[in-house]
HTML snippet that shows the backbone in 3Dmol.js (N, CA, C, O; Angstrom):
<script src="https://3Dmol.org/build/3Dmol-min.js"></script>
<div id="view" style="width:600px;height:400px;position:relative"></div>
<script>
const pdb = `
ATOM      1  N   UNK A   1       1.158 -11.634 -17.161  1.00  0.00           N
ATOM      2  CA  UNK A   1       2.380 -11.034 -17.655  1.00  0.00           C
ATOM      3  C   UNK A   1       3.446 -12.109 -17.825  1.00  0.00           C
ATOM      4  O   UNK A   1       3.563 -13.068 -17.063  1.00  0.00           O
ATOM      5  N   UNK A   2       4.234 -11.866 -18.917  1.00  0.00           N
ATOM      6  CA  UNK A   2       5.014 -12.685 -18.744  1.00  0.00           C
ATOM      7  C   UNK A   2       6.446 -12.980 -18.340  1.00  0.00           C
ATOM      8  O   UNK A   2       7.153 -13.948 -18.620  1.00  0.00           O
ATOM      9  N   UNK A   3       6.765 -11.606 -17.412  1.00  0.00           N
ATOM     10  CA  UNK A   3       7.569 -11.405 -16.588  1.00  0.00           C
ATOM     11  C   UNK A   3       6.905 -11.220 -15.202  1.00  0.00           C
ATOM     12  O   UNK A   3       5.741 -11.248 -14.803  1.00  0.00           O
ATOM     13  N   UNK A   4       8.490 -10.959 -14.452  1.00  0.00           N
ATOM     14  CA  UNK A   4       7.552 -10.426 -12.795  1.00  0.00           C
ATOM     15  C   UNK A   4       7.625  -9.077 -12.856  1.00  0.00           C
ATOM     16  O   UNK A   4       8.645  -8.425 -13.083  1.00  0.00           O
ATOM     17  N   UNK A   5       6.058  -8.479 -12.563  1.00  0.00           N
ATOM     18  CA  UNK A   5       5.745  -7.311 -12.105  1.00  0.00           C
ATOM     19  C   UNK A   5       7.207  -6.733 -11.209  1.00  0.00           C
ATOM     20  O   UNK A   5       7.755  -7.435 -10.360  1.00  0.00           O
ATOM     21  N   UNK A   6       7.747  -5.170 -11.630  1.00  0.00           N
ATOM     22  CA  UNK A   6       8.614  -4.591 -10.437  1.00  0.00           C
ATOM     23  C   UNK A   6       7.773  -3.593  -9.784  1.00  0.00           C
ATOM     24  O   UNK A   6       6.736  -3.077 -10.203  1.00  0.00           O
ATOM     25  N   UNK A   7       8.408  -3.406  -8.667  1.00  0.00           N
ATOM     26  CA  UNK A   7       7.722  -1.976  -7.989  1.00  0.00           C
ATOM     27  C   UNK A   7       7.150  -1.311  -8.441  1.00  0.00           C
ATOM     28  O   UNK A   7       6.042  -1.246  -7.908  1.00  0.00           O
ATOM     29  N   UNK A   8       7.340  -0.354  -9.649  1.00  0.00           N
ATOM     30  CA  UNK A   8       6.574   0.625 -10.088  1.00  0.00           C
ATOM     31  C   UNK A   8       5.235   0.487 -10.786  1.00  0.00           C
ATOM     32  O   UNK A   8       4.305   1.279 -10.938  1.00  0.00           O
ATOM     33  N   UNK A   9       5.475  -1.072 -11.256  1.00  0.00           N
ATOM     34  CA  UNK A   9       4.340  -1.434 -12.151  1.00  0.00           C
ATOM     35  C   UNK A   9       2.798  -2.205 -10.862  1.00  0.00           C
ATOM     36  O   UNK A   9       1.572  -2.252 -10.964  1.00  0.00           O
ATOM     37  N   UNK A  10       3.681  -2.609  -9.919  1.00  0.00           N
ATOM     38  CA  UNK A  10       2.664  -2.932  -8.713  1.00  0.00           C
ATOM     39  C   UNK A  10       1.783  -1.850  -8.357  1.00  0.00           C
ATOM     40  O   UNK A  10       0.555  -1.783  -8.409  1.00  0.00           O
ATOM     41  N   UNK A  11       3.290  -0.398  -7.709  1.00  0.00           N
ATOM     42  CA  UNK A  11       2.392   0.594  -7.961  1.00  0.00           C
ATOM     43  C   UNK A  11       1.389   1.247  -8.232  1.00  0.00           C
ATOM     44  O   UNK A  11       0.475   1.670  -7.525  1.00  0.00           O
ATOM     45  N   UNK A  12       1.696   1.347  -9.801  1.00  0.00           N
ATOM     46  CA  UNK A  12       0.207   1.923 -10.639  1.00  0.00           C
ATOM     47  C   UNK A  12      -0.777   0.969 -10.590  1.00  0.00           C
ATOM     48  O   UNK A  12      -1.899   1.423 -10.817  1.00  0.00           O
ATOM     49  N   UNK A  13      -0.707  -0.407 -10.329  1.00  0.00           N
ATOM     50  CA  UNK A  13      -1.744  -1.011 -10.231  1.00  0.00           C
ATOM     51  C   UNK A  13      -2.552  -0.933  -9.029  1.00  0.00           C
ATOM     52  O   UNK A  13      -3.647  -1.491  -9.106  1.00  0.00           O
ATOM     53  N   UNK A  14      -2.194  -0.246  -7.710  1.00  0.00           N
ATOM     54  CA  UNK A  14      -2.759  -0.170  -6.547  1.00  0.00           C
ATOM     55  C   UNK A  14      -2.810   1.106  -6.256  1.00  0.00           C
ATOM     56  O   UNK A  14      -3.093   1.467  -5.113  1.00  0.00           O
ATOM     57  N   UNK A  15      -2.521   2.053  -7.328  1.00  0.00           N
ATOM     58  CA  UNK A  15      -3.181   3.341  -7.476  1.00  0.00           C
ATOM     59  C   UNK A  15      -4.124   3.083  -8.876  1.00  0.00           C
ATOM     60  O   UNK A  15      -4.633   4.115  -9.313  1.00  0.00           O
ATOM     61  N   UNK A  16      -4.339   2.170  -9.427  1.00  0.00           N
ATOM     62  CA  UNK A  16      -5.579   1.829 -10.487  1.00  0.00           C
ATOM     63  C   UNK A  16      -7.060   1.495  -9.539  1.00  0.00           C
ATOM     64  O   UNK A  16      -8.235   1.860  -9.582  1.00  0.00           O
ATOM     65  N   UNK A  17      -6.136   0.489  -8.602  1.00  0.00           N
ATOM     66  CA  UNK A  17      -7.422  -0.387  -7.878  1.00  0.00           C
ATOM     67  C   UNK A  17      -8.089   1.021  -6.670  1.00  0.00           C
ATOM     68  O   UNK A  17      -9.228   1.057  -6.205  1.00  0.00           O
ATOM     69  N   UNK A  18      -6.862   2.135  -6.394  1.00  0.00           N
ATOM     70  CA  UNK A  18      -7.824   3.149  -5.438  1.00  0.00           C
ATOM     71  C   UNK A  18      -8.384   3.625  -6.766  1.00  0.00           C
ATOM     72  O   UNK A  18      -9.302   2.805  -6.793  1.00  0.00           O
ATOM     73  N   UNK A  19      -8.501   4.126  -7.580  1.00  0.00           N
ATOM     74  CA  UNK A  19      -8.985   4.911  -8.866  1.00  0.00           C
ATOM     75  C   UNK A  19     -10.463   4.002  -9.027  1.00  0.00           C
ATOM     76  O   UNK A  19     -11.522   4.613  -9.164  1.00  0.00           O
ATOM     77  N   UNK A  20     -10.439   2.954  -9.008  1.00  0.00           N
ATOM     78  CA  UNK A  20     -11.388   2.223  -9.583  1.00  0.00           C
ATOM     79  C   UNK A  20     -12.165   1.683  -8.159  1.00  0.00           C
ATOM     80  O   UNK A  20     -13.392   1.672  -8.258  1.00  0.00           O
ATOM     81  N   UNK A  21     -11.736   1.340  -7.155  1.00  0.00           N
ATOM     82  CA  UNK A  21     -12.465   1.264  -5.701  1.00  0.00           C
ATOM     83  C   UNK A  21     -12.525  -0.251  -5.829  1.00  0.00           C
ATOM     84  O   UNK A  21     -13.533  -0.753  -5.332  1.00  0.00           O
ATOM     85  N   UNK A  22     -11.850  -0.897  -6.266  1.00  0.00           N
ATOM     86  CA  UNK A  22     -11.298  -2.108  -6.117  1.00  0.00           C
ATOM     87  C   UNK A  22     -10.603  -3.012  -4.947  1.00  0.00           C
ATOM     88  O   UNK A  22      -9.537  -3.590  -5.159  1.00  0.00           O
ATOM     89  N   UNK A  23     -11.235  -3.085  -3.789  1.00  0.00           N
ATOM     90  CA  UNK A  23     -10.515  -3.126  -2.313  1.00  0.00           C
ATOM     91  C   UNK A  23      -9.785  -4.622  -2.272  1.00  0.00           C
ATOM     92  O   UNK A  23      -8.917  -4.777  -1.412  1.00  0.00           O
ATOM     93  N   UNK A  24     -10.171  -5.989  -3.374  1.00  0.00           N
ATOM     94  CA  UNK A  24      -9.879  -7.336  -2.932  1.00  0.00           C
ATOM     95  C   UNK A  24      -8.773  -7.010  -3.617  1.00  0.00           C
ATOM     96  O   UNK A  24      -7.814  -6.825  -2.868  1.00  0.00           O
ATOM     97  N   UNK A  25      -8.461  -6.820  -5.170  1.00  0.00           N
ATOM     98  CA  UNK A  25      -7.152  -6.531  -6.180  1.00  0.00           C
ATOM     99  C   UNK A  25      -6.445  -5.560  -5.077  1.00  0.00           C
ATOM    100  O   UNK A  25      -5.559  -6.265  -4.594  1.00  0.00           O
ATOM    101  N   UNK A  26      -6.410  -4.358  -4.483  1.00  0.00           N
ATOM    102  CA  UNK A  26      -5.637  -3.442  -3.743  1.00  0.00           C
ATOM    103  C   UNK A  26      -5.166  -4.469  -2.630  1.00  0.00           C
ATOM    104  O   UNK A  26      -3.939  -4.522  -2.713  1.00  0.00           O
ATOM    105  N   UNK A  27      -5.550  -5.178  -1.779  1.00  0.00           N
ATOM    106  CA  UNK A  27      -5.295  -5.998  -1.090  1.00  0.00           C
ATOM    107  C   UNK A  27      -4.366  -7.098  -1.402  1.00  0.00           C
ATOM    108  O   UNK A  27      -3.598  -7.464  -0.513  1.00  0.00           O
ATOM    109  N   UNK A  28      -4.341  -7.697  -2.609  1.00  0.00           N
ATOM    110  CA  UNK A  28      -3.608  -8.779  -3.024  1.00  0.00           C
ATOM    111  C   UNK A  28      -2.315  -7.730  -3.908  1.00  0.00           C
ATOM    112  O   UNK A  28      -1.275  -8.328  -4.182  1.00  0.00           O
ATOM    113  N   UNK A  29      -2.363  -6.981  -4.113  1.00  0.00           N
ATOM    114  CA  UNK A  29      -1.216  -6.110  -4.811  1.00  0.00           C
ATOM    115  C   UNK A  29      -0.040  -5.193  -3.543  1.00  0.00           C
ATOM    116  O   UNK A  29       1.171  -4.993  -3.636  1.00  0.00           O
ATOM    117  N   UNK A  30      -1.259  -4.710  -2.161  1.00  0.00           N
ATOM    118  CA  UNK A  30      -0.493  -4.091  -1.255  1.00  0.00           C
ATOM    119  C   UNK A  30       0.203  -5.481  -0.988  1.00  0.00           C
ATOM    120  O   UNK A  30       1.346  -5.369  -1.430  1.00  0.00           O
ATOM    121  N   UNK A  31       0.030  -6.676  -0.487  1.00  0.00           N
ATOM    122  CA  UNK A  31       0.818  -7.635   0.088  1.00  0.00           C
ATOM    123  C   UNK A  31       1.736  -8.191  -0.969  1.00  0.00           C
ATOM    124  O   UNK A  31       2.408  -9.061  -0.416  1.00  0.00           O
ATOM    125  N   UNK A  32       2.083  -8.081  -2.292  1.00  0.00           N
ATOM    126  CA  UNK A  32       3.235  -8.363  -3.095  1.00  0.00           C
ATOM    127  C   UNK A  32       3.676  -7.263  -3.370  1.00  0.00           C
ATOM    128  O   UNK A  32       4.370  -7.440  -4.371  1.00  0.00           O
ATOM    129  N   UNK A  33       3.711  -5.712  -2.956  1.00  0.00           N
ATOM    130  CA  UNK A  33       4.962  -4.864  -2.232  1.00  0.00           C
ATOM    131  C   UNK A  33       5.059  -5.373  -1.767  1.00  0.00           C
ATOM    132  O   UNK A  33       5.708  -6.353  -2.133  1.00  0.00           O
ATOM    133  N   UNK A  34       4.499  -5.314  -0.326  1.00  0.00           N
ATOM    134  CA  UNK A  34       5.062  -5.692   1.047  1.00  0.00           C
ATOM    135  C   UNK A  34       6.516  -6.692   0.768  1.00  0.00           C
ATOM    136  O   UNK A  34       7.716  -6.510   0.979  1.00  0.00           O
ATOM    137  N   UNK A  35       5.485  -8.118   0.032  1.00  0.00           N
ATOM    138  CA  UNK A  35       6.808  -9.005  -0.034  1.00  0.00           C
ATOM    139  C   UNK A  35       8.393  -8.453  -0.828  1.00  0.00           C
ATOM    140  O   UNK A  35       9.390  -9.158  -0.672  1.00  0.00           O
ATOM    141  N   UNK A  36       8.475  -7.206  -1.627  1.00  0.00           N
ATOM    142  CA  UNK A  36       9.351  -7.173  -2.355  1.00  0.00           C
ATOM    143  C   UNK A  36      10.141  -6.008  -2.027  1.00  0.00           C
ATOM    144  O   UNK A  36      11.333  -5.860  -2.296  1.00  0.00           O
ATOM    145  N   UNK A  37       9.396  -5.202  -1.433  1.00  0.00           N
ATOM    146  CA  UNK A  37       9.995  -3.772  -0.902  1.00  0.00           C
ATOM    147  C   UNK A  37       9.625  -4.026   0.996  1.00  0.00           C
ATOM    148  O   UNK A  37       8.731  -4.682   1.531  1.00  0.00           O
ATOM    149  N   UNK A  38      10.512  -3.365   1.477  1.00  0.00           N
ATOM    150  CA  UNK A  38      10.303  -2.815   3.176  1.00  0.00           C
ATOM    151  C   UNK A  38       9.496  -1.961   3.109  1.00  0.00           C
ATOM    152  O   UNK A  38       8.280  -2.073   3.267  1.00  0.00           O
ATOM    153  N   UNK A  39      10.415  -0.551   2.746  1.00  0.00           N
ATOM    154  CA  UNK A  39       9.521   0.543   2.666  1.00  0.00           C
ATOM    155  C   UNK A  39       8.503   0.893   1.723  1.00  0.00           C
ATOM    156  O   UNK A  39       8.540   1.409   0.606  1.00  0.00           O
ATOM    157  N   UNK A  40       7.368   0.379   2.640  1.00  0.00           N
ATOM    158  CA  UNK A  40       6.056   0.710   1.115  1.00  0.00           C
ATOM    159  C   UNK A  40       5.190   1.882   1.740  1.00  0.00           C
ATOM    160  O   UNK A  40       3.999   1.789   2.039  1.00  0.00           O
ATOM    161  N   UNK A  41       6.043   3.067   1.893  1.00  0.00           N
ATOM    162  CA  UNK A  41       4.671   3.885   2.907  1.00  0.00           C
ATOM    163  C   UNK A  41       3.853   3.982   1.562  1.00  0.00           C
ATOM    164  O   UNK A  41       3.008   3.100   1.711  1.00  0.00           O
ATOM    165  N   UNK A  42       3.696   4.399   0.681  1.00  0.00           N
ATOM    166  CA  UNK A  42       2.716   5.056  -0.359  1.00  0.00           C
ATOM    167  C   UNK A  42       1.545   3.364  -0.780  1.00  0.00           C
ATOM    168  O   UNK A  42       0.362   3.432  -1.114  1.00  0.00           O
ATOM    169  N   UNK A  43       2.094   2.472  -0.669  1.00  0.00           N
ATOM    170  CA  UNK A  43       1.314   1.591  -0.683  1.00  0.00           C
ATOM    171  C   UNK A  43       0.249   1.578   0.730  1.00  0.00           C
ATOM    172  O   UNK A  43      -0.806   0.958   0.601  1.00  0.00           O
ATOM    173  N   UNK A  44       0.411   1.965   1.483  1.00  0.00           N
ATOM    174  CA  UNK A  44      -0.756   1.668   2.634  1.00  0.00           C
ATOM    175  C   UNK A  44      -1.365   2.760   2.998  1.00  0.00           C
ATOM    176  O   UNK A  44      -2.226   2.759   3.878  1.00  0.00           O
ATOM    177  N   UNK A  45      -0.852   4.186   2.136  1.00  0.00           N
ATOM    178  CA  UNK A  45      -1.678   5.041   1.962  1.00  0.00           C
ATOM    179  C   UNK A  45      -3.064   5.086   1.096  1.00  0.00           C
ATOM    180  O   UNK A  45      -4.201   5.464   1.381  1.00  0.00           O
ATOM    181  N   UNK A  46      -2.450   4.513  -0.137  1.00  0.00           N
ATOM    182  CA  UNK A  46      -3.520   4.026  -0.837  1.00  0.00           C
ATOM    183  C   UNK A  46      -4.324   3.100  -0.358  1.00  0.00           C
ATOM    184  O   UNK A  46      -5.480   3.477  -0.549  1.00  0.00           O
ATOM    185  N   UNK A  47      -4.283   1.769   0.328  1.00  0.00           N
ATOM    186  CA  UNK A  47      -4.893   1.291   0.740  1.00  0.00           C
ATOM    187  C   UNK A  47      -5.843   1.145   1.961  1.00  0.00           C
ATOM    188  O   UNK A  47      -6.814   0.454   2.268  1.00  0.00           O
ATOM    189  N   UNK A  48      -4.985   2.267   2.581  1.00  0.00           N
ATOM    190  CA  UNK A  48      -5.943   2.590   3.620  1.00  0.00           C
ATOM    191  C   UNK A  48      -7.022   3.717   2.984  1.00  0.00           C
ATOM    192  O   UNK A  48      -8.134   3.787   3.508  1.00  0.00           O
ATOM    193  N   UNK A  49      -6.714   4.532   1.936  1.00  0.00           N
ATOM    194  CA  UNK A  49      -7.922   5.033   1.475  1.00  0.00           C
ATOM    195  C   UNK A  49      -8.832   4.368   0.356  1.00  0.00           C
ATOM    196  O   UNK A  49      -9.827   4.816  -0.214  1.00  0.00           O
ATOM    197  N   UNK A  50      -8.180   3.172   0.226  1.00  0.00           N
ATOM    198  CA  UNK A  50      -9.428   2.468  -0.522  1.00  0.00           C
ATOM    199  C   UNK A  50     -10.417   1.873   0.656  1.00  0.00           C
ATOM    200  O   UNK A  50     -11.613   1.698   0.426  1.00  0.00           O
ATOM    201  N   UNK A  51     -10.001   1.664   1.554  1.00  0.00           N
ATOM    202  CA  UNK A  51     -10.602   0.847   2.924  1.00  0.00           C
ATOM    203  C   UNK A  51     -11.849   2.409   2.929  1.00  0.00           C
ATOM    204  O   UNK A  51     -13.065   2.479   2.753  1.00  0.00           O
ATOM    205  N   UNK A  52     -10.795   3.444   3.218  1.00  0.00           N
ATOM    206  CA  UNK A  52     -12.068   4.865   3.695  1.00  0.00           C
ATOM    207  C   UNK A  52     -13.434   4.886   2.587  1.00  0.00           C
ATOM    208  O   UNK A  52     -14.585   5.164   2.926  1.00  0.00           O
ATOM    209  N   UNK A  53     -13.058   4.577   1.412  1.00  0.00           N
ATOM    210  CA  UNK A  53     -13.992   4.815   0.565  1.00  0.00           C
ATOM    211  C   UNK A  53     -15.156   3.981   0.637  1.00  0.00           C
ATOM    212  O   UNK A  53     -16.264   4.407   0.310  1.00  0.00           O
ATOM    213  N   UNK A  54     -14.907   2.494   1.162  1.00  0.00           N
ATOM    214  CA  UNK A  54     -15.532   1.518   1.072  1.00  0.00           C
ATOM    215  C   UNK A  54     -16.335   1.756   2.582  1.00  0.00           C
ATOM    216  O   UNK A  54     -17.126   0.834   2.784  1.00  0.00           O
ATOM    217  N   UNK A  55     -16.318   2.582   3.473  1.00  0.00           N
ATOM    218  CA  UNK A  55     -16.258   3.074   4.946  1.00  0.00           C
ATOM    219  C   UNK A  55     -16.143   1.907   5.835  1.00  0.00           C
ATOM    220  O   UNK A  55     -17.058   1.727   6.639  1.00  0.00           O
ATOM    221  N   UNK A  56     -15.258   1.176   5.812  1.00  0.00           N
ATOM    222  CA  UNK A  56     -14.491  -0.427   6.685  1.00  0.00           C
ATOM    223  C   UNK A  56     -13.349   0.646   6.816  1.00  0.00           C
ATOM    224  O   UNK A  56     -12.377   0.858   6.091  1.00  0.00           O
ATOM    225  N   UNK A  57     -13.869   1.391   8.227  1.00  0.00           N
ATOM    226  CA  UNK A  57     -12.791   2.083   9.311  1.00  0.00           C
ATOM    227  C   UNK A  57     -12.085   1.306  10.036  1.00  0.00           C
ATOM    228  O   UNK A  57     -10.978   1.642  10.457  1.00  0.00           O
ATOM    229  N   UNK A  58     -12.834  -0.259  10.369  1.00  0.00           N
ATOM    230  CA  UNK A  58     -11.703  -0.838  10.898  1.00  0.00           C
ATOM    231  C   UNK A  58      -9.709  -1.397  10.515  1.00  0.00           C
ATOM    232  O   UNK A  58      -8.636  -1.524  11.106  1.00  0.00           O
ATOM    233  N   UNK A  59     -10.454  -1.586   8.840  1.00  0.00           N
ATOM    234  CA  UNK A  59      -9.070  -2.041   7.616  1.00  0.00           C
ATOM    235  C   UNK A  59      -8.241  -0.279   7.534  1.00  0.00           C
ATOM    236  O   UNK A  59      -7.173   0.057   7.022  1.00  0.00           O
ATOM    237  N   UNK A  60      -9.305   0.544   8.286  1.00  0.00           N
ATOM    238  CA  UNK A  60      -8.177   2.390   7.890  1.00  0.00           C
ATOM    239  C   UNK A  60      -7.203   2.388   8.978  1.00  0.00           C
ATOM    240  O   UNK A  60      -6.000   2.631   8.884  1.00  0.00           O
ATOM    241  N   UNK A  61      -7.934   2.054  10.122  1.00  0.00           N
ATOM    242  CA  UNK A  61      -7.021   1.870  11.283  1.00  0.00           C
ATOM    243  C   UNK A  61      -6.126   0.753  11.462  1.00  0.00           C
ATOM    244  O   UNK A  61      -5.099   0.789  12.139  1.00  0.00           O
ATOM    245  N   UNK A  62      -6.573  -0.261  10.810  1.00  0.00           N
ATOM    246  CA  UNK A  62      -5.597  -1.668  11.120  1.00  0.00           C
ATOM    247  C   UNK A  62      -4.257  -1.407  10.008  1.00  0.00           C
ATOM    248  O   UNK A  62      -3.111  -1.783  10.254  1.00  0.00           O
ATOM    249  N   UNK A  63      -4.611  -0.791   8.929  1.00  0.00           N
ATOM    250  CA  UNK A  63      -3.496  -0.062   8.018  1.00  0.00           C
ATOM    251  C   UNK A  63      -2.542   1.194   8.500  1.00  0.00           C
ATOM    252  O   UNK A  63      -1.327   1.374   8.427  1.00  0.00           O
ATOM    253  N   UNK A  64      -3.298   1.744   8.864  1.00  0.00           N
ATOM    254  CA  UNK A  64      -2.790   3.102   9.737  1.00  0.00           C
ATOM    255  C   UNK A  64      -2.034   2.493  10.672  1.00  0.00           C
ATOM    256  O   UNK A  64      -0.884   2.364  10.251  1.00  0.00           O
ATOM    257  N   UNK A  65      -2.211   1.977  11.975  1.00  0.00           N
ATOM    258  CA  UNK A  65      -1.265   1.476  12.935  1.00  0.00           C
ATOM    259  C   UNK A  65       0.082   0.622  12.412  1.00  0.00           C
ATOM    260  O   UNK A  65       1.253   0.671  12.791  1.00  0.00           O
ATOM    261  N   UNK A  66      -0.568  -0.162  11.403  1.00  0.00           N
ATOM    262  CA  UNK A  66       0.834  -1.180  10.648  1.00  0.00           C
ATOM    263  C   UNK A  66       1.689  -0.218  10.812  1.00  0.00           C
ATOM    264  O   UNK A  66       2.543  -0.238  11.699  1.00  0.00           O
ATOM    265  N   UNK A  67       1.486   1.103   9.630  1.00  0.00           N
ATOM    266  CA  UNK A  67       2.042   1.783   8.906  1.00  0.00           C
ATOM    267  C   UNK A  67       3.253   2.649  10.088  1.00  0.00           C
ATOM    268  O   UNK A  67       4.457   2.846   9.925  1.00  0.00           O
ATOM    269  N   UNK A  68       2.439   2.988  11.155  1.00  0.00           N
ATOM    270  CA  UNK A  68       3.258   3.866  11.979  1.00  0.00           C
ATOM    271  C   UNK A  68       4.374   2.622  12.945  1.00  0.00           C
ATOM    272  O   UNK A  68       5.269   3.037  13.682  1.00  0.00           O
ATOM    273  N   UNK A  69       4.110   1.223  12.763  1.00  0.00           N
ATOM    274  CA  UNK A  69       4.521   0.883  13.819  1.00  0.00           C
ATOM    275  C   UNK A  69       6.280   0.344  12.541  1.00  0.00           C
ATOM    276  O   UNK A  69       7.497   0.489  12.656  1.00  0.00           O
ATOM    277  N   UNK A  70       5.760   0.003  11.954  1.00  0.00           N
ATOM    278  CA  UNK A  70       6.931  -0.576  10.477  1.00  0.00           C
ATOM    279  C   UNK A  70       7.486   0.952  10.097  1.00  0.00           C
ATOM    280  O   UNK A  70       8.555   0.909   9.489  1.00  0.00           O
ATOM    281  N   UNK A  71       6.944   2.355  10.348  1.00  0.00           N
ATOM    282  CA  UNK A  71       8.079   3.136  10.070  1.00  0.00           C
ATOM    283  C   UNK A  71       9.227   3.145  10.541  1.00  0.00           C
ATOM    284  O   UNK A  71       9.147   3.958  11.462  1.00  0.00           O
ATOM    285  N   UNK A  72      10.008   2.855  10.513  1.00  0.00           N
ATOM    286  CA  UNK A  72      11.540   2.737  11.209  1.00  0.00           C
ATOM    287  C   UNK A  72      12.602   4.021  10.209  1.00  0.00           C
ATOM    288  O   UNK A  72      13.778   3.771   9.944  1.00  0.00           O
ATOM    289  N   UNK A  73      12.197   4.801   9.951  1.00  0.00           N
ATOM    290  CA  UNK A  73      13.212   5.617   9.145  1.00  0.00           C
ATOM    291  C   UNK A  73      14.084   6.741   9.825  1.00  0.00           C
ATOM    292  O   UNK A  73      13.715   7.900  10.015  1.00  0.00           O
ATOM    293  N   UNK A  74      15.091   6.291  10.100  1.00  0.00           N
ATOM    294  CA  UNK A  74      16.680   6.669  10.980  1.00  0.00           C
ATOM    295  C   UNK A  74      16.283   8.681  11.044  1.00  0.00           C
ATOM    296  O   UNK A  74      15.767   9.220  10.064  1.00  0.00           O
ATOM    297  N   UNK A  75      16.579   9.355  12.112  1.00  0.00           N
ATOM    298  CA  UNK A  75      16.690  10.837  12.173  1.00  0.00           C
ATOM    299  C   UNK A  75      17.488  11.687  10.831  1.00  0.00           C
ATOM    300  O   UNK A  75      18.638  11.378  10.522  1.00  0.00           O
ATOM    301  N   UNK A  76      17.120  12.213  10.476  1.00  0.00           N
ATOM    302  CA  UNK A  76      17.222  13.182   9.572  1.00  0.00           C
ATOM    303  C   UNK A  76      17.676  12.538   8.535  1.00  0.00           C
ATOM    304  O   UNK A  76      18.901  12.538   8.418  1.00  0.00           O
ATOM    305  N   UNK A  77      16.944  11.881   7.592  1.00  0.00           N
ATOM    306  CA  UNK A  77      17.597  11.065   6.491  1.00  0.00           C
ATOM    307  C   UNK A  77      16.060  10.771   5.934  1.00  0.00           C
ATOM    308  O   UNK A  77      15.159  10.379   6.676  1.00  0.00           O
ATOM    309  N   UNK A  78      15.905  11.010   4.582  1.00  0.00           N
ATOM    310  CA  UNK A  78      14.714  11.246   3.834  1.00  0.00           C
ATOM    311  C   UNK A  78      14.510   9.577   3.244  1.00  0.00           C
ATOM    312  O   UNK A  78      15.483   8.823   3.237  1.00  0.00           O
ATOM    313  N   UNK A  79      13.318   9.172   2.822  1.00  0.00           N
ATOM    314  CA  UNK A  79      13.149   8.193   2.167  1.00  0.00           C
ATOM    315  C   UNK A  79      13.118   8.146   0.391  1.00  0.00           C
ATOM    316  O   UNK A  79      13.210   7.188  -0.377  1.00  0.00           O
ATOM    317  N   UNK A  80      12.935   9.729   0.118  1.00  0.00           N
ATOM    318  CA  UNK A  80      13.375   9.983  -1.041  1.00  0.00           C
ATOM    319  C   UNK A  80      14.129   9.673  -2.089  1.00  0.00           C
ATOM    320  O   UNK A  80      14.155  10.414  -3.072  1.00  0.00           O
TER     321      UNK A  80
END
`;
const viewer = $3Dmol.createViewer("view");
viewer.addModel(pdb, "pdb");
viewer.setStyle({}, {cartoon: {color: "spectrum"}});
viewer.zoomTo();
viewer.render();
</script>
């Protein structure tokens, strides 16, 4: 591309790579959210179910725990 990818376009690409069962591309796309956004819950949802599909329960749980331990979202206030 000959710009930089934004959020949304990372996005669809790591809901392409769960669509397509693509676990190395989902992997290199969840970690450039990571770098650009905090809150990426929907990114490690997907990626933890590309991990389920591939059945590497260990990458569901090592995603899963990230995920709950980096939620930090303040009492009654939506991420919406």
């Amino acid at each position: 591309m000959p710009m930089k990818p934004k959020l949304a376009i990372l996005g669809a690409l790591l809901s392409a790579c769960r669509a397509q069962n693509d676990l190395e591309l989902g992997e290199l796309v969840a970690k450039k959210i990571e770098s650009l956004c905090q809150c990426k819950g929907g990114a490690d949802v997907l990626l933890s179910s590309i991990y389920a599909d591939q059945q590497r329960w260990h990458g569901v749980v090592s995603v899963r725990e990230a995920a709950r331990k980096d939620a930090n979202k303040p009492p009654a206030q939506s991420w919406i």
